[in-house]
Backbone as CSV, one residue per row, in Angstrom:
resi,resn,N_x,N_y,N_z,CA_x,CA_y,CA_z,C_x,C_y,C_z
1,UNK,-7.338,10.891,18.562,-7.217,9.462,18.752,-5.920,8.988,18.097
2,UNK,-5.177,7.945,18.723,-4.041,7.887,18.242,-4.292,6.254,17.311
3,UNK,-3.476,6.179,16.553,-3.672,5.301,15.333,-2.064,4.849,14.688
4,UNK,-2.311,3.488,13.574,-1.214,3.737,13.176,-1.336,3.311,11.561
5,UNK,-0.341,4.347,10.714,-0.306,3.876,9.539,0.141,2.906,9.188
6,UNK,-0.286,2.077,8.223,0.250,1.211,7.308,0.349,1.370,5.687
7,UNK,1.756,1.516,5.386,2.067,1.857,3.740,2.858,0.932,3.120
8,UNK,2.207,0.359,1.986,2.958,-0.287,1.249,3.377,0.255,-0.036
9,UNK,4.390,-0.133,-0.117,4.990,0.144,-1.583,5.578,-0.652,-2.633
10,UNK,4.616,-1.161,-3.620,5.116,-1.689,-4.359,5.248,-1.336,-5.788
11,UNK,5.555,-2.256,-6.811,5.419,-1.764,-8.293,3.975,-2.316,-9.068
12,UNK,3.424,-1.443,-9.937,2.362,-2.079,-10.740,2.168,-3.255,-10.943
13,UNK,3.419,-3.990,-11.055,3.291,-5.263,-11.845,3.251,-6.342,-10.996
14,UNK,3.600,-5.754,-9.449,3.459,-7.001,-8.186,2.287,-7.644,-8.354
15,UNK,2.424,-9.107,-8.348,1.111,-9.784,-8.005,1.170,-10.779,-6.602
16,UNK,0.283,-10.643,-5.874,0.333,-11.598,-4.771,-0.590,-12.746,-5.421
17,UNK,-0.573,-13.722,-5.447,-1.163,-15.236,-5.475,-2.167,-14.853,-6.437
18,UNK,-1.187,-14.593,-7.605,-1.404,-14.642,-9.099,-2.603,-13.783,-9.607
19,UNK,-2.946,-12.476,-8.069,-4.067,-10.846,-8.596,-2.754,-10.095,-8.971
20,UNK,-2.889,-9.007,-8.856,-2.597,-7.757,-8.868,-2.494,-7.354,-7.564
21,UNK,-1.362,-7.122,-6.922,-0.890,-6.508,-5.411,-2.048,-5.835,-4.893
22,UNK,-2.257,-4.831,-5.363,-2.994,-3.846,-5.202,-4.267,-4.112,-4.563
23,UNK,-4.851,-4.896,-5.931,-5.908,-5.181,-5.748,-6.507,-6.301,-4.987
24,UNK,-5.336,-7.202,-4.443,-5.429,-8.445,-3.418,-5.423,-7.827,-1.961
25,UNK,-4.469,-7.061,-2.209,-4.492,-5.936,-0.385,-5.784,-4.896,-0.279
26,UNK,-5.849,-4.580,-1.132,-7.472,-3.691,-0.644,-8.783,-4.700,-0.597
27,UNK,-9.255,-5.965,-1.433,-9.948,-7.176,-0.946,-9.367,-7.780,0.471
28,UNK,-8.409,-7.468,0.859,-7.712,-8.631,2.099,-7.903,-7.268,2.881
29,UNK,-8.203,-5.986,3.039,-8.347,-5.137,3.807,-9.706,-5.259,4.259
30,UNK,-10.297,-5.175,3.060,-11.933,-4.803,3.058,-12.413,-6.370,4.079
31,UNK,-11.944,-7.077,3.811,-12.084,-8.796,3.972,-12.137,-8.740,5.986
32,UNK,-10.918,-7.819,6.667,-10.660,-7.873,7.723,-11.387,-7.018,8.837
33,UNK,-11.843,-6.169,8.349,-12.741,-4.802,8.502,-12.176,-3.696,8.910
34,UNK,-11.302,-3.245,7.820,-10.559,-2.219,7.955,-11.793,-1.234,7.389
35,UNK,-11.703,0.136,7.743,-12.744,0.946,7.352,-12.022,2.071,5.839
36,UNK,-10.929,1.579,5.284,-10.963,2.151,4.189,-9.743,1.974,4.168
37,UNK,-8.764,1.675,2.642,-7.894,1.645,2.233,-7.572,2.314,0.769
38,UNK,-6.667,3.433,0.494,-5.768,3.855,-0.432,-5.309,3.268,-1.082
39,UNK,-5.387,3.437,-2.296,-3.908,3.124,-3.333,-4.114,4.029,-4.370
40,UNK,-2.306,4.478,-4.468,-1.896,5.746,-5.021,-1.159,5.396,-6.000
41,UNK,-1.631,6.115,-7.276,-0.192,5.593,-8.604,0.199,6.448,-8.709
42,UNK,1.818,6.011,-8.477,2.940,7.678,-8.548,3.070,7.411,-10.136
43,UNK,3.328,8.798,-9.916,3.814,9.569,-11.621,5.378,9.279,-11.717
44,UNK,6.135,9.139,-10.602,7.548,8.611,-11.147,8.092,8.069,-10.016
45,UNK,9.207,7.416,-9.492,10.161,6.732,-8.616,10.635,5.525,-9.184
46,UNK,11.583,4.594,-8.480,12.171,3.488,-8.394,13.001,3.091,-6.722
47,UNK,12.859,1.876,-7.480,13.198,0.858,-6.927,14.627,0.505,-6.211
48,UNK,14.467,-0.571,-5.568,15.608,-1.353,-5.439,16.474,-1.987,-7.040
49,UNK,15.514,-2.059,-7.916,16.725,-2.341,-9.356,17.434,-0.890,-9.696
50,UNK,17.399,0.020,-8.968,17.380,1.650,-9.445,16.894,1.748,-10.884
51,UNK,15.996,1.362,-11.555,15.751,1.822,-12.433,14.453,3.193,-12.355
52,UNK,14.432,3.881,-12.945,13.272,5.003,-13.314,11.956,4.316,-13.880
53,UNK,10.815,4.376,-13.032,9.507,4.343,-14.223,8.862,5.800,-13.851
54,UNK,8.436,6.142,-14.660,7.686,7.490,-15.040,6.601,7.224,-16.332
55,UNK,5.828,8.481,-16.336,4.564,8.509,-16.881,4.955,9.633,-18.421
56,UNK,6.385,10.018,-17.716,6.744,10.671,-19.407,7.036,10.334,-20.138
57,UNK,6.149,11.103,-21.603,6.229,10.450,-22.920,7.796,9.688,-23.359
58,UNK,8.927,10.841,-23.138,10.149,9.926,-23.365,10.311,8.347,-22.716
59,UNK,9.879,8.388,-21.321,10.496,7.370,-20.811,9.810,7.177,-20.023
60,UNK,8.409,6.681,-21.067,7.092,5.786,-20.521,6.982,4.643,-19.847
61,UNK,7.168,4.232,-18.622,6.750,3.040,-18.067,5.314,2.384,-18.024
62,UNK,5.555,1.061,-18.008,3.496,0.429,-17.548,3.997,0.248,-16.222
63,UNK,4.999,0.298,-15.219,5.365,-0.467,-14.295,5.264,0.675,-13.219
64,UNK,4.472,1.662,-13.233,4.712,2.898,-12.018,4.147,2.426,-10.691
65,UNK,5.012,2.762,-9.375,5.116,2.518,-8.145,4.028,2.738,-7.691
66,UNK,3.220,2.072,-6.870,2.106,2.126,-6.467,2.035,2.002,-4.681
67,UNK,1.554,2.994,-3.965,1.450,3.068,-2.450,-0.030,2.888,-2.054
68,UNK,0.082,1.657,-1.100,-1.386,1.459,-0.442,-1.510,1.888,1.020
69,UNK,-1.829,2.312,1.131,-2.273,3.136,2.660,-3.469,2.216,3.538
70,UNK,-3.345,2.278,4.686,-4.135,2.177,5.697,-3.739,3.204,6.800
71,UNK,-5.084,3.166,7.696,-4.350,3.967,9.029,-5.961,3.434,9.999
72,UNK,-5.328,2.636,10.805,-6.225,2.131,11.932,-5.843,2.133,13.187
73,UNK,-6.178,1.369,14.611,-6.046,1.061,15.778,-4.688,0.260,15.224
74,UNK,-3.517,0.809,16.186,-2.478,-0.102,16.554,-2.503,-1.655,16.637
75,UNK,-3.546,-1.757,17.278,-3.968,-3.334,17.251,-4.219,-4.012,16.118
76,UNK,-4.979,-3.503,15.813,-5.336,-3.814,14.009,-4.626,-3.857,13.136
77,UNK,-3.587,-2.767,13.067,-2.355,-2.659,12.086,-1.775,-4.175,12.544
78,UNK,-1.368,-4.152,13.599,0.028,-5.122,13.956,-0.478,-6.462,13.984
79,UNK,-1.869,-6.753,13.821,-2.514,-8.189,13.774,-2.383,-8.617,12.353
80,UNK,-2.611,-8.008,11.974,-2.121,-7.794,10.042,-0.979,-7.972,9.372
81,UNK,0.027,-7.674,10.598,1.031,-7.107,9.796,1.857,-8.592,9.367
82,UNK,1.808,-9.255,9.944,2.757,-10.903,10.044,2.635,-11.354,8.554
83,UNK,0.986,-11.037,8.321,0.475,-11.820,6.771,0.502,-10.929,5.749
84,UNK,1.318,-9.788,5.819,1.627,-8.480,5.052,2.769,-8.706,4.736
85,UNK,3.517,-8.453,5.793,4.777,-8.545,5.305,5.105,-9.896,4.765
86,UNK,4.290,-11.291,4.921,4.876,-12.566,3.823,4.265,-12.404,2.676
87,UNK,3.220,-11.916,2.483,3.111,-12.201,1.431,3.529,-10.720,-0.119
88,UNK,3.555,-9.597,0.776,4.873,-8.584,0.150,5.853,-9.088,-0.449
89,UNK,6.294,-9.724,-1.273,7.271,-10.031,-1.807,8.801,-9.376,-2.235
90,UNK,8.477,-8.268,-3.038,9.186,-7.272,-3.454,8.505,-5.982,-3.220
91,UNK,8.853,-5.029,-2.441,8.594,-3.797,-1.777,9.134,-3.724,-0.482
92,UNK,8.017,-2.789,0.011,8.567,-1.713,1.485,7.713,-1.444,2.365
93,UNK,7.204,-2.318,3.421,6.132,-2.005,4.032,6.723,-1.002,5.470
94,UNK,6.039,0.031,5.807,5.834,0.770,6.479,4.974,0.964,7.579
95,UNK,5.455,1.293,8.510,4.801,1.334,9.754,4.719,2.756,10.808
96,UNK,3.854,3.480,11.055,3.717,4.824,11.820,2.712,5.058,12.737
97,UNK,3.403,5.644,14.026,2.393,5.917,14.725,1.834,7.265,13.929
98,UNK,0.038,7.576,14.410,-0.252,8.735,13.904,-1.576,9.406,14.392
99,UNK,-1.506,10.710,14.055,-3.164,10.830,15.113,-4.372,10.810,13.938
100,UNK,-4.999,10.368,15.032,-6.288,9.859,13.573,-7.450,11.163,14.112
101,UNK,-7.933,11.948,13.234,-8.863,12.633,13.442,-9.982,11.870,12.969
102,UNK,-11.235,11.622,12.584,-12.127,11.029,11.736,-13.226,12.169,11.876
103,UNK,-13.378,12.208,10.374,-14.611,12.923,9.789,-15.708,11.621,9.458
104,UNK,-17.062,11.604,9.565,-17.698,11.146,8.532,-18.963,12.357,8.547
105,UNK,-19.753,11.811,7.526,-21.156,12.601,7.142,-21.583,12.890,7.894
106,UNK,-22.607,14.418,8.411,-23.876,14.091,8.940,-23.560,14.000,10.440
């Protein structure tokens, strides 16, 4: 079945309408009836400021890059996407076609 991803990328410290990025896009996922959404905390990258955050002791960040994933019906992605990308502020939203296998239980 063909499908398409949706990835965002932002930093820890993004907040959309004064949550936590993160945690406003996986409620605004769950909210739409997406059937499951990701979020991944990288151990190191940067930004558009090029600065480094990492999880090593030398050069400990609180601010590590965080990727939220979806992967649904084309339709679904792109109905979404208008109120994604405004309210993204600072990051990188992403867009892919992709083939969706689905497992569930049983």
């Amino acid at each position: 079945m063909d499908g398409m991803l949706l990835k965002i990328y932002i930093a820890e410290s993004a907040t959309i309408k004064g949550r936590p990025a993160y945690k406003y896009l996986v409620d605004y996922f769950k909210e739409k009836g997406f059937h499951g959404c990701t979020v991944l905390r990288g151990m190191a990258g940067f930004g558009h400021e090029n600065v480094i955050h990492t999880v090593d002791v030398l050069r400990l960040s609180l601010d590590l890059p965080v990727t939220i994933e979806v992967v649904d019906t084309e339709e679904k992605i792109m109905e979404v996407l208008p109120e994604i990308e405004s309210v993204v502020e600072h990051g990188q939203v992403i867009v892919q076609n992709v083939r969706m296998i689905r497992k569930t239980p049983g």
